[in-house]
N, C-alpha and C positions, 0 to 999 in steps of 0.2 A: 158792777162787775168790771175789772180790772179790762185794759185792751188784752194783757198777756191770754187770761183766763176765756176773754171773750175770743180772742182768734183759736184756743184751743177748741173749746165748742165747739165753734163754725166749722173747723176740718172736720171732728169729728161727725157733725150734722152732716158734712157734704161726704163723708165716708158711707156713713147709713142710707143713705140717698144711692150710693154706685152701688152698695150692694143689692139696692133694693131691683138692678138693673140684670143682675145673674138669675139665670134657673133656679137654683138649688137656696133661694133667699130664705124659702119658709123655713128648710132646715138645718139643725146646727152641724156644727163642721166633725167630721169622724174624730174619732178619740185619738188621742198620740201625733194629732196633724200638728203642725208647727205654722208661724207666720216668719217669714224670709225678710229680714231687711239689708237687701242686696247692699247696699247704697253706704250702709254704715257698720256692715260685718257683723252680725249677730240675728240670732232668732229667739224665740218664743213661745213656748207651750202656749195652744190654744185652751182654756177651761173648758171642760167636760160640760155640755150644752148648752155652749155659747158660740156665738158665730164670729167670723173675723175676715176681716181684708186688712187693708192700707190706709193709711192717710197721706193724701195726692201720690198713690205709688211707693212710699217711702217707709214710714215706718207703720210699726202695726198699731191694729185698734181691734174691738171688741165689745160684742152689743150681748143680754142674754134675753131679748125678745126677739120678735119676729119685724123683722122690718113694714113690713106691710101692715101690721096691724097697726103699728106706731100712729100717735096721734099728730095731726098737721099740723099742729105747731112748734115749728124745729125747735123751740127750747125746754118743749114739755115730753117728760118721760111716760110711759104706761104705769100701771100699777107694780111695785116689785123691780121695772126697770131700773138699768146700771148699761153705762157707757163708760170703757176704758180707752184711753187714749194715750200714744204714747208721742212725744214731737221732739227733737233736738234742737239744740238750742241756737243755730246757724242758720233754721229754719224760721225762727222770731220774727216779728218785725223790728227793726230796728240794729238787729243786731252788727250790721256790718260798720255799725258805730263803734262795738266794742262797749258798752253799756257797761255802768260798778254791777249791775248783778250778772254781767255773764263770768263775773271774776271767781267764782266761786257756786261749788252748788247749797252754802248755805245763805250767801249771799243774793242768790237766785228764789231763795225758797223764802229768805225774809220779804223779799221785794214782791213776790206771789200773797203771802198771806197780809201785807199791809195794804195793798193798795185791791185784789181781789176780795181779801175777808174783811177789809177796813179790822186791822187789828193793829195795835196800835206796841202790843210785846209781844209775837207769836212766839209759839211753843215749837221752837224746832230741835225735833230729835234725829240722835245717829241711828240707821238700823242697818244691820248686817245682811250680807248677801252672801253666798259660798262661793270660796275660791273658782270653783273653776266657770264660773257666769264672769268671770273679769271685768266685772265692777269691783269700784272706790266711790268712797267719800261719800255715799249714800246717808239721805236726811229723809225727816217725813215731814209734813204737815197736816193741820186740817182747818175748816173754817165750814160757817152754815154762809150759803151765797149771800150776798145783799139783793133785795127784792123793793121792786122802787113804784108798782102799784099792786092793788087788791088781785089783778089776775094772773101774778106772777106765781108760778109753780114755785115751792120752798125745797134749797137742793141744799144738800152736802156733798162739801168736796174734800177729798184725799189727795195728797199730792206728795210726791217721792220724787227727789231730785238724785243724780249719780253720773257717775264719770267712766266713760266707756273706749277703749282706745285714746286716752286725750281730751275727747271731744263730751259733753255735758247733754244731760238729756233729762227730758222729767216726764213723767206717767200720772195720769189725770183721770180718778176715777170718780165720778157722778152721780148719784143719787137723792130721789125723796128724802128728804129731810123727816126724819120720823119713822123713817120705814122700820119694819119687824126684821127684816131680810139684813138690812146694813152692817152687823156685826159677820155675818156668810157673807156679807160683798167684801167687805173690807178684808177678810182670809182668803177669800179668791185675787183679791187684788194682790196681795203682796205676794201669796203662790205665784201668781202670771209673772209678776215682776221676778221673781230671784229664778224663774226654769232659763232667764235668758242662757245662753250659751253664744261663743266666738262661731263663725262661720269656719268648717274647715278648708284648711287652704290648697 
């Protein structure tokens, strides 16, 4: 696993973790609730019973089990679990380098699926967003994780890069490799993505 891919994880682990610290953990978030990301001007349809916070305060995320029941090892999902995650790109490590893939977000989404999926020609596609979400330049990816012993959980990863006021961003959705559910994850995911909307002013 890639550092990129791994620091996504880890917010997202330490996001499912602060939720697990609210009341209302065991259940999903009302219908029509939005997640706010003050910090970068836009929101979020939250998916119809799934739960959501932040990650560290800033952008949103998105689990559709129950935090508590989650199993103890932060990199393993429940049965049917899915973790979206969404990070900007400012947010990276390294970034105040100015890195060749913050140059771009397909540039960003090459540098994700070679060195995260070890792939060696990744398959990056355009996908469209509707005008009034105020994204550009949106790409998708995917890759099955690299697993490096026997007790490693086998995940799939989705990943959608796009340009939002300027500034670059990618969405990281998660799952069992294998799962039944993965083709409903994968239509939830890219739903979650395109309800974004500009914060009004």
């Amino acid at each position: 696993m890639c550092k990129v891919t791994h620091f996504q994880r880890q917010l997202c682990m330490a996001g499912i973790v602060a939720l697990l610290a609210l009341p209302h953990a065991a259940q999903p978030n009302p219908p029509d609730e939005r997640v706010r990301c003050e910090k970068y001007g836009f929101s979020m349809a939250i998916p119809r019973g799934w739960r959501a916070g932040t990650i560290r305060g800033i952008t949103p995320m998105f689990i559709n089990f129950n935090p508590r029941s989650a199993p103890e090892q932060p990199d393993r999902l429940p049965k049917g679990g899915a973790t979206i995650g969404v990070t900007a790109a400012n947010e990276m490590p390294g970034a105040e380098s100015s890195p060749k893939w913050l140059r771009s977000t397909h540039d960003w989404a090459a540098d994700e699926a070679r060195n995260g999926g070890m792939i060696s020609n990744p398959n990056i596609s355009p996908i469209a967003f509707p005008q009034e979400s105020g994204v550009s330049e949106a790409v998708m990816t995917a890759y099955d994780d690299p697993t490096f012993s026997p007790d490693d959980q086998n995940h799939h990863s989705v990943l959608v890069f796009w340009k939002f006021n300027g500034k670059l961003f990618s969405g990281h959705l998660t799952y069992v490799k294998g799962s039944a559910e993965g083709p409903q994850l994968e239509k939830i995911f890219l739903e979650t993505l395109r309800s974004t909307r500009p914060l009004a002013k």
